[in-house]
C-alpha positions as a Markdown table, in Angstrom:
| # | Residue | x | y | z |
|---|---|---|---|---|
| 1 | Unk | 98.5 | 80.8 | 45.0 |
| 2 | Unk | 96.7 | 79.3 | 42.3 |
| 3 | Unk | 98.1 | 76.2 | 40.7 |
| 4 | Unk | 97.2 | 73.8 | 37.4 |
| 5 | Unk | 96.0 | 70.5 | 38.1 |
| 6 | Unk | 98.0 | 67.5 | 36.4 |
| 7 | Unk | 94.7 | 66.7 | 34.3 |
| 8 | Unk | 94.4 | 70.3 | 32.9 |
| 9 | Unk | 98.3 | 70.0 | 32.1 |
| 10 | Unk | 98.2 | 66.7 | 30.1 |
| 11 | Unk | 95.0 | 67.7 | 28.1 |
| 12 | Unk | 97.0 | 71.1 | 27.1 |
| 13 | Unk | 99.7 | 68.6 | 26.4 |
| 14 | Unk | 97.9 | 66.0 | 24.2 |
| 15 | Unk | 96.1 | 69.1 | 22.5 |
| 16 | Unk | 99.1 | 70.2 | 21.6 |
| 17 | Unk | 100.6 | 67.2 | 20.4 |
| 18 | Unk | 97.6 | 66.5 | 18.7 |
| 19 | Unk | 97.6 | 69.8 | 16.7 |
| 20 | Unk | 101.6 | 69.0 | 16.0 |
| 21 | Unk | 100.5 | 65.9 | 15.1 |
| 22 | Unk | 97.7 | 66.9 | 12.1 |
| 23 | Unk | 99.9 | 69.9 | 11.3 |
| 24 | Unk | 102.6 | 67.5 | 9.9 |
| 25 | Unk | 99.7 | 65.5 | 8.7 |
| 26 | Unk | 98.8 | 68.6 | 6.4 |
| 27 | Unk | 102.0 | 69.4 | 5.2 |
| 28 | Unk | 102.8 | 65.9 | 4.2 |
| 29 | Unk | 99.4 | 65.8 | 2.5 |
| 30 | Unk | 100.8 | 69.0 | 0.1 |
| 31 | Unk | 104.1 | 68.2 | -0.3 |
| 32 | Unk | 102.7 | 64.8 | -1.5 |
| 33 | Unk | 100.6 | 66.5 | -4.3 |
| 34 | Unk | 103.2 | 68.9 | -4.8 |
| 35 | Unk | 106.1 | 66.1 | -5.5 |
| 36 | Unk | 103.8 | 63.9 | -7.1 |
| 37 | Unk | 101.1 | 66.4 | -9.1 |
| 38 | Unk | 103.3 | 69.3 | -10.0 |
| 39 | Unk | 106.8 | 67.7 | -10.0 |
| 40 | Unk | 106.8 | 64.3 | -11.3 |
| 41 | Unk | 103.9 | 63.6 | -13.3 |
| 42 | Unk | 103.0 | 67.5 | -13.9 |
| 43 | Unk | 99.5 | 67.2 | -14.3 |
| 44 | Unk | 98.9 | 71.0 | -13.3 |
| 45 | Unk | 100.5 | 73.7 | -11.4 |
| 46 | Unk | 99.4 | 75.9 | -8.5 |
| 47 | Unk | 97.4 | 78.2 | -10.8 |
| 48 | Unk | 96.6 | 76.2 | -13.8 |
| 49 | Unk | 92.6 | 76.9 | -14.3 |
| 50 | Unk | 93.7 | 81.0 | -13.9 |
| 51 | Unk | 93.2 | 82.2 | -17.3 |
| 52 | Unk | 95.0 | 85.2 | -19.3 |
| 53 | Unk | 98.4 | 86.6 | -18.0 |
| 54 | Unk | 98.4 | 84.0 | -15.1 |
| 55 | Unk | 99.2 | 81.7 | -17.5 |
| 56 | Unk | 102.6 | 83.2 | -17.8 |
| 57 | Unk | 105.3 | 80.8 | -17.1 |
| 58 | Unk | 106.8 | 82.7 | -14.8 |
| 59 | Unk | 103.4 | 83.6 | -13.0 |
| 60 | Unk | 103.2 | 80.2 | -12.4 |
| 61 | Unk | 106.5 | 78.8 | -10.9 |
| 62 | Unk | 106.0 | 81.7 | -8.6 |
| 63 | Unk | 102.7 | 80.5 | -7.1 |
| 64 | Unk | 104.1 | 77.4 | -7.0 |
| 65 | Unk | 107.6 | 78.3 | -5.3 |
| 66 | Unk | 104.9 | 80.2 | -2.8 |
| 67 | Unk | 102.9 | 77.0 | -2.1 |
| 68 | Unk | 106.1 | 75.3 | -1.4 |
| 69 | Unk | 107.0 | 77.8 | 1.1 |
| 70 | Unk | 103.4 | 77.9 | 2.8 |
| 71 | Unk | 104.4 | 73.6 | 2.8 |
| 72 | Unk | 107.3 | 74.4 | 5.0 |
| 73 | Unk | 106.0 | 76.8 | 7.5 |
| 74 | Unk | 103.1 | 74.1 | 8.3 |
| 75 | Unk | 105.5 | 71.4 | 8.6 |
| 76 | Unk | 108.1 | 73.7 | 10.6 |
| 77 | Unk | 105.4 | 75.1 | 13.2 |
| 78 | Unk | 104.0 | 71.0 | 14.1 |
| 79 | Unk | 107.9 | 70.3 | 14.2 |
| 80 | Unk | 108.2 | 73.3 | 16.6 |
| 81 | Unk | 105.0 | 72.2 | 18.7 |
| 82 | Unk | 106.6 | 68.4 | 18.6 |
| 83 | Unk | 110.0 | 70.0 | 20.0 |
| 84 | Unk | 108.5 | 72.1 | 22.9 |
| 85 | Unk | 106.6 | 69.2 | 24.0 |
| 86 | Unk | 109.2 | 66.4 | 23.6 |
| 87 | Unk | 109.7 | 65.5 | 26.7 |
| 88 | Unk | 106.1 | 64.9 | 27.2 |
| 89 | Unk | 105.4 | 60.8 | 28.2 |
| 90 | Unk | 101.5 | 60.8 | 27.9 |
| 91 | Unk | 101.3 | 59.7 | 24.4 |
| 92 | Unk | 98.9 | 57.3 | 22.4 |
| 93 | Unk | 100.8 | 55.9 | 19.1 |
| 94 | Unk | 97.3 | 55.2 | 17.8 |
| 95 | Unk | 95.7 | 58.9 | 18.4 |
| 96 | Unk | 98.7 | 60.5 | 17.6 |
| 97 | Unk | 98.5 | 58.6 | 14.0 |
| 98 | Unk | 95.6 | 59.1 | 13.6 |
| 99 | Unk | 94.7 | 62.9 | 13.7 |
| 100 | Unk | 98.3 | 63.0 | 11.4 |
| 101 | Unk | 95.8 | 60.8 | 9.2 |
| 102 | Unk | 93.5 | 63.3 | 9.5 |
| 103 | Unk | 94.9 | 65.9 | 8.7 |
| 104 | Unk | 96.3 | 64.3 | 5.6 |
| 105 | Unk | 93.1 | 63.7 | 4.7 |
| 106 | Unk | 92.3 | 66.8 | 5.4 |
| 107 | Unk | 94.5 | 68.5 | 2.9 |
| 108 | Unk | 93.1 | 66.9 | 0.3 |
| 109 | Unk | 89.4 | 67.5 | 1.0 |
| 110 | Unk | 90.5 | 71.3 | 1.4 |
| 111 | Unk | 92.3 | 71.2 | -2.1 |
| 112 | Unk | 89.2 | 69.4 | -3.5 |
| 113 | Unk | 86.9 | 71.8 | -2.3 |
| 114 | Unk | 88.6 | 75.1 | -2.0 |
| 115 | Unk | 90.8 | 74.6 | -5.1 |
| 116 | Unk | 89.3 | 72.7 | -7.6 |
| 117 | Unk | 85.5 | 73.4 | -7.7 |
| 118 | Unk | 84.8 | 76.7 | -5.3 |
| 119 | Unk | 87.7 | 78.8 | -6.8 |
| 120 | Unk | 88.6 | 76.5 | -10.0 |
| 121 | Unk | 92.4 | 77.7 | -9.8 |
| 122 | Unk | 93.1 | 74.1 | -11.0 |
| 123 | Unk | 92.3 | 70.4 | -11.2 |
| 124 | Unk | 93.9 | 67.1 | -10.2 |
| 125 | Unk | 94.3 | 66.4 | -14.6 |
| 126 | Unk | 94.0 | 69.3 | -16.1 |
| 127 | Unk | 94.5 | 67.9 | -19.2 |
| 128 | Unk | 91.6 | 65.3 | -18.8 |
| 129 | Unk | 87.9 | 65.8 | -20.8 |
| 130 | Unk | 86.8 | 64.4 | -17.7 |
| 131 | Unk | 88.6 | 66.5 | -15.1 |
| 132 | Unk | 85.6 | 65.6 | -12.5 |
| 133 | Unk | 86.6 | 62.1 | -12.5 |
| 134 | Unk | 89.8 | 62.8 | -11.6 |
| 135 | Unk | 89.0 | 65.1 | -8.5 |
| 136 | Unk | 86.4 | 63.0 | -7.3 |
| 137 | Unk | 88.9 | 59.4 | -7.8 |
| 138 | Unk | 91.6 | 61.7 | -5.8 |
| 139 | Unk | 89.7 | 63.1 | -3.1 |
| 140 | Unk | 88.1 | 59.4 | -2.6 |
| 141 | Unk | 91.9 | 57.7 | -2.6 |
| 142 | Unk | 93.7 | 60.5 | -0.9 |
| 143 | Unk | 90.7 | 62.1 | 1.5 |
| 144 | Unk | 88.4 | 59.6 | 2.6 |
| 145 | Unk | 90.4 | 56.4 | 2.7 |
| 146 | Unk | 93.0 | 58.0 | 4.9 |
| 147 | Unk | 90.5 | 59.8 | 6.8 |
| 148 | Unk | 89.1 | 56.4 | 7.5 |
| 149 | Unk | 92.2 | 54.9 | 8.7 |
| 150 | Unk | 92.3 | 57.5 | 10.7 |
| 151 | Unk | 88.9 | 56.6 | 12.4 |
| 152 | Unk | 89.8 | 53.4 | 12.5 |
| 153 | Unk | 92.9 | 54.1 | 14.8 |
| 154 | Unk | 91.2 | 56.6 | 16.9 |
| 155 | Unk | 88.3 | 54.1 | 17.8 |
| 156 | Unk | 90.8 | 51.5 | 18.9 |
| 157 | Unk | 93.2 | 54.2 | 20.5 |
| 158 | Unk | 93.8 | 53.4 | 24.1 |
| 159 | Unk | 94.1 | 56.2 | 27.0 |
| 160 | Unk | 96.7 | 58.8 | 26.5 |
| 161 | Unk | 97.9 | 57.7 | 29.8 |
| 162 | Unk | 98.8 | 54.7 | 27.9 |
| 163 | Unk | 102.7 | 53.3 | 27.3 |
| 164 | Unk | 104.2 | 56.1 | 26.0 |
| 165 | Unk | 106.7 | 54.0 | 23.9 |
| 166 | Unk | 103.7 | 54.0 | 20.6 |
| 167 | Unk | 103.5 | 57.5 | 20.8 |
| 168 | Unk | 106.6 | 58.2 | 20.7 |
| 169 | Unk | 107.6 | 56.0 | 17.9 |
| 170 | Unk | 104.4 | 57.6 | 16.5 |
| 171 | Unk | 106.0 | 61.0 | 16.5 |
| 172 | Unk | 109.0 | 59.8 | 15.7 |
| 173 | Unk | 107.3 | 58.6 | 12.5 |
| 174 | Unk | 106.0 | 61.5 | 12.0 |
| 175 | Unk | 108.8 | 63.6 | 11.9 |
| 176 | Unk | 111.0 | 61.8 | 9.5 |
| 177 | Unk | 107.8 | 61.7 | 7.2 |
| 178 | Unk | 107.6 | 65.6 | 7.4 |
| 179 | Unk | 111.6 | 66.2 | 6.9 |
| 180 | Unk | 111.4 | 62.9 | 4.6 |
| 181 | Unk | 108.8 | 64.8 | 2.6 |
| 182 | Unk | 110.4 | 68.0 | 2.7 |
| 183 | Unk | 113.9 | 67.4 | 1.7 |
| 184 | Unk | 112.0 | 65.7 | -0.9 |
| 185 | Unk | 110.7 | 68.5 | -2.3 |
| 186 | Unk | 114.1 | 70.1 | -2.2 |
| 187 | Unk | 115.7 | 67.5 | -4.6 |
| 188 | Unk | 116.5 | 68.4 | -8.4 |
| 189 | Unk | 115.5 | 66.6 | -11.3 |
| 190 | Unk | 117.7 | 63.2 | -11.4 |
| 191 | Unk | 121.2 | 63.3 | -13.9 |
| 192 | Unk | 122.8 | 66.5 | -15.4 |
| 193 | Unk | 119.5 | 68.3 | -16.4 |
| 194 | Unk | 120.5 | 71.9 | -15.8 |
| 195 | Unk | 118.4 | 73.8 | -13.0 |
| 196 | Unk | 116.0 | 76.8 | -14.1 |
| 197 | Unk | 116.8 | 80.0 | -12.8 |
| 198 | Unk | 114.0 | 83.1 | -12.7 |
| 199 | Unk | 115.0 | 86.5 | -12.3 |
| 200 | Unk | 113.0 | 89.8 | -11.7 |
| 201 | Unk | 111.6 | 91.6 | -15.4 |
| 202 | Unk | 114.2 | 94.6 | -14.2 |
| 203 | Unk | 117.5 | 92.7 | -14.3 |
| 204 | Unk | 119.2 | 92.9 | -17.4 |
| 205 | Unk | 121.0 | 90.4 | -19.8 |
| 206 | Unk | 123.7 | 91.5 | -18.4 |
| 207 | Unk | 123.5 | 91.3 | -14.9 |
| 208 | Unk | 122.0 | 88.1 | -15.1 |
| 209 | Unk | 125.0 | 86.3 | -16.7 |
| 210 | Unk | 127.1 | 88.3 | -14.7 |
| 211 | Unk | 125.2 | 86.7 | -11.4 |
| 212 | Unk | 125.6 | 83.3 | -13.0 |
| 213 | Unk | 129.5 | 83.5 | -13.6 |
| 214 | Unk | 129.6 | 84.2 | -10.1 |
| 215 | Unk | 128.1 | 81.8 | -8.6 |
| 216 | Unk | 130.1 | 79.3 | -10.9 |
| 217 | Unk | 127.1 | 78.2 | -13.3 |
| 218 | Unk | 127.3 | 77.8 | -17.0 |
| 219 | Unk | 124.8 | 79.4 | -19.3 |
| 220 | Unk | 122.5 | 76.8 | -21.2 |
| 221 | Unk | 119.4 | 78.4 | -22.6 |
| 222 | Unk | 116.6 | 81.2 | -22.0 |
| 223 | Unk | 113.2 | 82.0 | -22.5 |
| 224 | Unk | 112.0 | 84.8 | -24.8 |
| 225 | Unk | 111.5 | 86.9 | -22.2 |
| 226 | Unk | 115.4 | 86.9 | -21.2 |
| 227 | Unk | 114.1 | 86.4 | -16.9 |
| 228 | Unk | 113.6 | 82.9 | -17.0 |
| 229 | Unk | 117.3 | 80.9 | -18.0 |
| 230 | Unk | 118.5 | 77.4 | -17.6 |
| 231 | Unk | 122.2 | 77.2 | -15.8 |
| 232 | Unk | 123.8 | 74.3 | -15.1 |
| 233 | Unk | 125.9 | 73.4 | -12.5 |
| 234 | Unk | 128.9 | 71.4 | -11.1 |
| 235 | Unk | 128.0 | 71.2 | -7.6 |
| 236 | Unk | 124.0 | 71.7 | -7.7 |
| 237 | Unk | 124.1 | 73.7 | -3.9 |
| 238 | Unk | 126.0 | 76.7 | -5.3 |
| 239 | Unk | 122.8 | 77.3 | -7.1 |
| 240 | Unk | 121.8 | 77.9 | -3.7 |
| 241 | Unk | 124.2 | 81.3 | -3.7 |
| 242 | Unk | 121.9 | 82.8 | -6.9 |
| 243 | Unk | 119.5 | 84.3 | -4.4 |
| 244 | Unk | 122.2 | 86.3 | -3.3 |
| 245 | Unk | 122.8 | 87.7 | -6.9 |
| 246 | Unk | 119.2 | 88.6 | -7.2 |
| 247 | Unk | 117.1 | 85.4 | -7.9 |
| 248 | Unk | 113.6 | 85.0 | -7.3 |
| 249 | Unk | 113.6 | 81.1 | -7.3 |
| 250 | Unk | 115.9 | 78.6 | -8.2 |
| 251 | Unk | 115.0 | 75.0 | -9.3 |
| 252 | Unk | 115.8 | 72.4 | -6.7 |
| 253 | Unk | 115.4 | 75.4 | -3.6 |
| 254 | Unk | 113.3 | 75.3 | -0.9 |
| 255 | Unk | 111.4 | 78.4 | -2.9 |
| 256 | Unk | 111.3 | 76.8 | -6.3 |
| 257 | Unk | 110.9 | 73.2 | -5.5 |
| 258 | Unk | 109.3 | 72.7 | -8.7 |
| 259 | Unk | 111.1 | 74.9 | -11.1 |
| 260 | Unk | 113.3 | 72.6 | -13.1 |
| 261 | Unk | 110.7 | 70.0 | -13.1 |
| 262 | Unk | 108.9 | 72.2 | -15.1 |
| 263 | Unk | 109.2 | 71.6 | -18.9 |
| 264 | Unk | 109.4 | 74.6 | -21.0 |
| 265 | Unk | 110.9 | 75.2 | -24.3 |
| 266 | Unk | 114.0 | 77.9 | -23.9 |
| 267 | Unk | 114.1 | 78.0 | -27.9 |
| 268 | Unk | 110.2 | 79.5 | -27.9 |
């Protein structure tokens, strides 16, 4: 009967912790431009640089509630890989740091390259006259200084036969980072601002407010074209119960993490 040798085993092991390990890396590499970028200091969305109808509003909180959700399936998986491999003892704090640095790093090299000047679906300032600048400053900050961190760990890493107390403070690290950054991305704008709901083109006036009374919201405002409304809420989670009432994203959701961060003018 053939059997695997203890080496082959903790390679699969460390390659899979490794790969858990830069997965979370890359999700908290686009929830940080996410939060930062599209939520706080709104610099751009998802699809800023897409001319024409993509300019739509409502074009554009969708890519963005789809980025969001592409966030959390790369986070979930590495927290899935971590999970299956828990119990594993061979771990190096420093390595496993280190490819999460990576693939940080990695993230924003991607978005540089892919995003910004190969497809030019946005830039880091999209506002700037200078919008180079700002993609080269970002990549340099946010790419290479991580990614040289990174190096800098792996070179002084140890064996991954090491004291597995680093590594697993290491993943432990990691993993509040990931649902640290991800509940993050969750949270509503600060005070009573009201959340912004969109709905499909084919629901009507009607069966929109009807949705809203039901959920226990209070119509504030909506756009001109009647799908995208501003509802504001006592308890923010029984926004949560609009996707039942037919709801394509909801501000402060995992879906529409940057909805009501958006500014818009409902009187347009």
């Amino acid at each position: 009967m053939n059997t695997i040798s203890a080496p082959h085993i903790s390679t699969a092991t460390s390659s899979c912790n490794s790969l858990a390990a830069f997965l979370l890396g890359f999700s908290i590499g686009g929830f940080f431009d996410g939060i930062l970028l599209h939520q706080i200091l709104q610099w751009h969305h998802l699809l800023s640089g897409i001319a024409g109808r993509a300019q739509d509003l409502r074009f554009q909180i969708v890519a963005d509630g789809v980025f969001h959700a592409a966030m959390y399936v790369v986070m979930i998986t590495g927290l899935i890989l971590l999970w299956r491999k828990g119990h594993d003892r061979n771990l190096a704090g420093r390595r496993v740091l280190a490819v999460a640095c990576f693939g940080f790093a990695s993230w924003h090299l991607i978005d540089a390259v892919l995003s910004h000047w190969l497809l030019g679906i946005h830039r880091i300032r999209m506002d700037s006259p200078n919008p180079l600048f700002w993609d080269i400053g970002w990549l340099l900050v946010f790419g290479l200084v991580p990614a040289l961190i990174g190096y800098g760990l792996l070179r002084n890493a140890g064996p991954a036969s090491g004291p597995p107390t680093g590594g697993r403070l290491a993943l432990s690290l990691l993993l509040a980072g990931g649902m640290a950054s991800g509940l993050a991305a969750l949270m509503p704008p600060r005070g009573s601002q009201p959340a912004a709901v969109l709905f499909g083109a084919s629901a009507s006036q009607a069966e929109i407010m009807r949705a809203i009374q039901l959920t226990g919201g209070t119509l504030v405002s909506s756009d001109p074209s009647g799908t995208l409304w501003l509802v504001h809420f006592d308890n923010p989670l029984t926004a949560y119960r609009l996707y039942g009432q037919g709801a394509l994203f909801v501000g402060g959701t995992m879906a529409g993490g940057c909805l009501s961060y958006t500014r818009w003018d409902a009187n347009a």
